[in-house]
N, C-alpha and C positions, 0 to 999 in steps of 0.2 A: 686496587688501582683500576681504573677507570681506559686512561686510555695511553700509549703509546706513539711518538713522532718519531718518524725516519726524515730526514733530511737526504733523496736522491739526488745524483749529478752523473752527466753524463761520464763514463772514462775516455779522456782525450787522447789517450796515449794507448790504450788496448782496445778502445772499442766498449760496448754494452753498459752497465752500468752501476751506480757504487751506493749503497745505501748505509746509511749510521746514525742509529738513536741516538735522540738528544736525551743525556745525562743518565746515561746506560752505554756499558761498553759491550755493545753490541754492533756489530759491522759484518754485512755480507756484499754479495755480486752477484750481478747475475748479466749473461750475455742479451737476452730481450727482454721486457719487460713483464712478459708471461712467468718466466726465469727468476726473475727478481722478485717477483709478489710469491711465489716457493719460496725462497730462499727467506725472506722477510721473515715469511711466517713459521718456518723451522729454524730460525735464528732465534724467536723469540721464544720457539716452546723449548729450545734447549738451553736455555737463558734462565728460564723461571721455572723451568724442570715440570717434571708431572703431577709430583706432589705437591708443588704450590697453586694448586687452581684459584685458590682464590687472591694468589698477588701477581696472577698473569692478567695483562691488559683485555680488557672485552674490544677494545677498538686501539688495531693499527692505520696510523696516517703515513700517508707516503707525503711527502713537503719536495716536490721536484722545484730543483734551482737550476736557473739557465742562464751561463756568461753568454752575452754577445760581445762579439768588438769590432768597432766602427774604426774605421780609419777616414783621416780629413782629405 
């Protein structure tokens, strides 16, 4: 495997922020973003373990999503 998407958002209700692979149940947080890129990255090597080097991703993507809401 090739590569790995995180889909981030911000947590509205606790603060910092939520990340989750798309089509991997994979899901971490982290409070700053410094936080979150750790966490990312020992979500995934405890995901695909040590022994599988070769179907751990060589690139993770973070995909940050951001609601805004306009009022009229």
């Amino acid at each position: 495997m090739r590569e790995i998407i995180f889909e981030v958002r911000e947590d509205e209700m606790d603060g910092g922020f939520v990340a989750l692979a798309l089509g991997y149940s994979i899901a971490t947080q982290g409070d700053t973003l410094e936080e979150l890129r750790l966490m990312v990255k020992e979500a995934v090597k405890c995901h695909f373990g040590d022994g599988e080097a070769g179907q751990a991703p060589q690139i993770i993507r973070l995909h940050f999503v951001r609601d805004e809401v306009l009022t009229a």
